[in-house]
C-alpha positions as CSV (number, residue, x, y, z in Angstrom):
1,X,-43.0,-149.1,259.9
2,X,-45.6,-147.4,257.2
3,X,-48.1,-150.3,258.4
4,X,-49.5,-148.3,261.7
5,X,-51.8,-151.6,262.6
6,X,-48.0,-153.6,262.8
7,X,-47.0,-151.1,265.6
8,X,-47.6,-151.1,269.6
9,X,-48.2,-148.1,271.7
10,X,-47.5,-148.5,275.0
11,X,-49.6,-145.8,276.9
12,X,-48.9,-145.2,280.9
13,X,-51.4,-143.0,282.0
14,X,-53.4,-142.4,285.4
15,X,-56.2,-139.7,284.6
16,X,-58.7,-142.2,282.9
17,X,-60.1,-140.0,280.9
18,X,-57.1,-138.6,278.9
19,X,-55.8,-142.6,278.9
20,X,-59.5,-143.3,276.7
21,X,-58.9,-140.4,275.2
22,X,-55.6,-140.8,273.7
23,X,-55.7,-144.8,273.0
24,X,-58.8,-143.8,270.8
25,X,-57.1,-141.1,269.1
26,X,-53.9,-143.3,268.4
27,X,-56.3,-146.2,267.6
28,X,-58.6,-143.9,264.6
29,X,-54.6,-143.4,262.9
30,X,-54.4,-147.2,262.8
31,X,-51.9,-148.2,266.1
32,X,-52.4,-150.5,268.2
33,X,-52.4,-149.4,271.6
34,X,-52.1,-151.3,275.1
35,X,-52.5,-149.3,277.9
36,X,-51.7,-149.3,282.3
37,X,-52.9,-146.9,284.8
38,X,-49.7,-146.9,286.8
39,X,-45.8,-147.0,286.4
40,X,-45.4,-151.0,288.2
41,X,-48.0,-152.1,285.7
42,X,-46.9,-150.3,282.9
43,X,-43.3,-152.2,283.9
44,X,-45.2,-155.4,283.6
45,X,-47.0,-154.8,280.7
46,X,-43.6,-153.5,278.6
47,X,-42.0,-156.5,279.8
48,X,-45.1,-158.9,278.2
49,X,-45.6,-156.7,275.2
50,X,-42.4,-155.6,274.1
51,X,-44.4,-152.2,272.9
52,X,-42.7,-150.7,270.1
53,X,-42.9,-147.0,271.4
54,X,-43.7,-145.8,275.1
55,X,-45.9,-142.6,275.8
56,X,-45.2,-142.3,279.5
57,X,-47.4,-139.4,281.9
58,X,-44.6,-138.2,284.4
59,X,-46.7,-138.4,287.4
60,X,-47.5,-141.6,287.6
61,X,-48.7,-143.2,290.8
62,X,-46.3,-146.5,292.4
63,X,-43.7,-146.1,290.1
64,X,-43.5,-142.6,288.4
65,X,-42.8,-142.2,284.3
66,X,-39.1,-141.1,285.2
67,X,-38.1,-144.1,287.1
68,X,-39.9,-146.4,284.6
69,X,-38.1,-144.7,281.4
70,X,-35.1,-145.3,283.7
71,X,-36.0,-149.0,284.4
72,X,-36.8,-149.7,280.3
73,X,-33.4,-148.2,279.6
74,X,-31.8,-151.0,281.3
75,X,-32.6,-153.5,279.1
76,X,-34.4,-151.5,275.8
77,X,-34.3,-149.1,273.3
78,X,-37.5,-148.7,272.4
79,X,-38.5,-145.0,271.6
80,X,-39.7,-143.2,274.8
81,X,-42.4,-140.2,274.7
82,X,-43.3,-138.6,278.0
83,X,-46.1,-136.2,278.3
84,X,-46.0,-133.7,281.5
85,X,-48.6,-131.7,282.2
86,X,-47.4,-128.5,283.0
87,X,-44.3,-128.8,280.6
88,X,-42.2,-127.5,283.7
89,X,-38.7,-127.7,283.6
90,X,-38.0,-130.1,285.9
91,X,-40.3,-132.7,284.3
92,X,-38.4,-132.5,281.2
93,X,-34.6,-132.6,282.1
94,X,-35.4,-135.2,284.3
95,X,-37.7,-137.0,281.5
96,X,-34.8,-136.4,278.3
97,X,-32.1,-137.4,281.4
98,X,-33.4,-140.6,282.0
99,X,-33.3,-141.7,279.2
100,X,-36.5,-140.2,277.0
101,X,-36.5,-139.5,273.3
102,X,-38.9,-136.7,272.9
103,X,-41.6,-134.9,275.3
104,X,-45.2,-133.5,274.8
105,X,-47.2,-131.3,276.9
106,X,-50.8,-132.4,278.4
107,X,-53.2,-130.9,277.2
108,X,-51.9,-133.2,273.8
109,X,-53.0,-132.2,270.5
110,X,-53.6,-135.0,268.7
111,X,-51.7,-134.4,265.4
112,X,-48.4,-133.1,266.9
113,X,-48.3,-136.2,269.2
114,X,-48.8,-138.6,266.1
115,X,-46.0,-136.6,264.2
116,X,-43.9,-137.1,267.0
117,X,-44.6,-140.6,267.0
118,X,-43.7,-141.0,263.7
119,X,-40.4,-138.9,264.2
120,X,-39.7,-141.5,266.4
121,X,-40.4,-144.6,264.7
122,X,-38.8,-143.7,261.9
123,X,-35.3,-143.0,264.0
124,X,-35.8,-145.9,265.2
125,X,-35.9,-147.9,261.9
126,X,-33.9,-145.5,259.5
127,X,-30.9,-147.1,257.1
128,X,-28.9,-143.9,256.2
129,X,-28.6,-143.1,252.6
130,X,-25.1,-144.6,252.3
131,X,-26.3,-148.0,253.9
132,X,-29.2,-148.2,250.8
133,X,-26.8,-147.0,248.4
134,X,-23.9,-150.0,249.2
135,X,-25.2,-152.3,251.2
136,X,-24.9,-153.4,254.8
137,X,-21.0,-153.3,256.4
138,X,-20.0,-152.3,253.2
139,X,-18.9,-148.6,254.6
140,X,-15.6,-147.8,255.6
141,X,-15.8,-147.1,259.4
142,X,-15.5,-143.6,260.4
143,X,-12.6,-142.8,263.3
144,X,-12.2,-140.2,266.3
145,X,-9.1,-141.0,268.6
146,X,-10.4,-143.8,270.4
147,X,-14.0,-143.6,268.7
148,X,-14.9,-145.4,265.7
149,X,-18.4,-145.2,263.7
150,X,-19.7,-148.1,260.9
151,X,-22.3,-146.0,259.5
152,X,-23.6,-149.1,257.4
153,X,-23.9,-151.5,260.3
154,X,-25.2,-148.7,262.4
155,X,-22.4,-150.1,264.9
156,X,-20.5,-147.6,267.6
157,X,-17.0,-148.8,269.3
158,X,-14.7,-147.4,271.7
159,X,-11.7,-148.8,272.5
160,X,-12.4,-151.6,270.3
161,X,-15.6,-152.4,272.2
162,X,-19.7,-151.8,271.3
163,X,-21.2,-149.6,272.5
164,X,-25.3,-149.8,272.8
165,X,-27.1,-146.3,271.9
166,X,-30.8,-145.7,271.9
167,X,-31.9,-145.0,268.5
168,X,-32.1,-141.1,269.0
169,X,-28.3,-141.2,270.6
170,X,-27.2,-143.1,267.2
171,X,-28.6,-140.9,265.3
172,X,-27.5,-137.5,266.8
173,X,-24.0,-139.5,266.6
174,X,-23.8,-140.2,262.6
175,X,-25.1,-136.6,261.8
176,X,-22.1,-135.5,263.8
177,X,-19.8,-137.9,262.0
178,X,-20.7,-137.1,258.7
179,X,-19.8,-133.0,259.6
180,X,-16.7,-134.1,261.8
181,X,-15.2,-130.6,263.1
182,X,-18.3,-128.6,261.6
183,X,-20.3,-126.6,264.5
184,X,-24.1,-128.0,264.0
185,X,-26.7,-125.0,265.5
186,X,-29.3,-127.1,267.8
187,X,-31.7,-126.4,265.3
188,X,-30.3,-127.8,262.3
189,X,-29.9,-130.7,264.7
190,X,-33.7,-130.9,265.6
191,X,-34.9,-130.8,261.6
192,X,-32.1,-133.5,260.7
193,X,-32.1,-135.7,263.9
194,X,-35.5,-135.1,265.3
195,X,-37.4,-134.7,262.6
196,X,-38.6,-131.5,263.4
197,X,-40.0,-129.3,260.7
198,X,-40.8,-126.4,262.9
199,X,-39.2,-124.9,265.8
200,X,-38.8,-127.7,268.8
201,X,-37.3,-127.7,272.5
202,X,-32.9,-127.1,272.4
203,X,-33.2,-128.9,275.6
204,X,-34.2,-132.3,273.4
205,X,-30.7,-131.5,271.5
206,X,-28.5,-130.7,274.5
207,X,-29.6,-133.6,277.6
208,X,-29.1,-136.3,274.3
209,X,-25.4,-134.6,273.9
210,X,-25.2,-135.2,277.7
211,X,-26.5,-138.9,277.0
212,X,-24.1,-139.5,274.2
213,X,-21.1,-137.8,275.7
214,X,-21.5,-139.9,278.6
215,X,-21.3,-143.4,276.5
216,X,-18.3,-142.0,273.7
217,X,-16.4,-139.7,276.5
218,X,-17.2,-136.5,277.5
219,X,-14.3,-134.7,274.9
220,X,-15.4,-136.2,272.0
221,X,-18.1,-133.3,271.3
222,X,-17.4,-129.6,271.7
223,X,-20.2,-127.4,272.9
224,X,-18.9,-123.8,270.6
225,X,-20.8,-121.7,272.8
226,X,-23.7,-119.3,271.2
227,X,-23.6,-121.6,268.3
228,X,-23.9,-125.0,269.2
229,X,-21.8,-128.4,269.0
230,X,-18.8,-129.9,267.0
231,X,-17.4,-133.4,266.9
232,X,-13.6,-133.4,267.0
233,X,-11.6,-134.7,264.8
């Protein structure tokens, strides 16, 4: 998604003025942003719109941002970005545990929300390298006990049935499979899954484990504590 004008911004946000404020800042980087004042309408609207990324305020008046993230996870997996306001630690466990890809704090600066942004669009549209290289379905499918990974057609089974992960989930999952049984720090996960190129939130890394354990079993990854996680073999 390099064309910016081709992508929709969903922005839920109550305060007025920081709703104008953002949609014009998103809007001067080329997006195209639709916007709703509370969580039922912002339901509504991502139902209509199909929005290709979500910036959801926590606090959000009817239906707050954690139960909507909650309610676009059921049927999408569209890139979520929630923005608290006091970057407390309640807003974002429960944000990342609902479902969310990524946080920012209110007061937003402008230029790390649109890197965000583009860390996210570009999870959610990446080929990896070995997909360009052969082709689509063309990889050998990678296997853990019950767990097996197509990293060509981006395609997760357990069991011998699919399993549907949000882009960031899928992710996080194929950089573990291509370092099966090698501990990966939470920072090295950030720069290679997030996109991070500075210092970002461990939190992000460990509630997506959570997510991801949840969906492949809760085994399947080792926390190696004071160092971070391992796939097993």
């Amino acid at each position: 998604m390099s064309d910016t004008s081709a992508v929709t911004v969903l922005l839920v946000e109550d305060d007025e003025v920081i709703r104008r404020s953002v949609a014009l800042a998103l809007e001067r980087y080329g997006y195209r942003v639709t916007t709703a004042a509370d969580g039922l309408d912002g339901l509504e609207r991502f139902r209509d719109d199909r929005p290709d990324l979500l910036l959801l305020d926590v606090m959000l008046p009817g239906l707050d941002g954690i139960g909507l993230c909650r309610r676009i996870r059921e049927t999408s997996t569209a890139p979520v970005l929630m923005m608290s306001a006091r970057g407390d630690s309640l807003d974002v466990v429960s944000g990342l545990e609902a479902g969310a890809d990524d946080y920012v704090v209110k007061p937003v600066d402008t230029a790390v929300l649109v890197a965000r942004i583009r860390s996210l669009l570009r999870r959610a549209t990446f080929a990896p390298a070995q997909q360009q290289e052969q082709g689509a379905g063309t990889a050998d499918r990678l296997v853990f006990g019950d767990l097996a990974v197509d990293p060509a057609a981006l395609e997760v089974y357990r069991d011998g049935e699919e399993i549907a992960l949000a882009p960031t989930e899928l992710r996080l999952l194929l950089e573990f499979a291509e370092h099966p049984g090698i501990v990966l720090d939470r920072q090295t996960l950030l720069r290679n899954v997030w996109d991070y190129g500075w210092d970002g939130d461990s939190r992000v890394v460990d509630l997506c484990v959570q997510r991801l354990r949840k969906k492949i079993g809760a085994d399947r990854i080792e926390t190696v504590r004071g160092f971070g996680y391992k796939l097993r073999r």
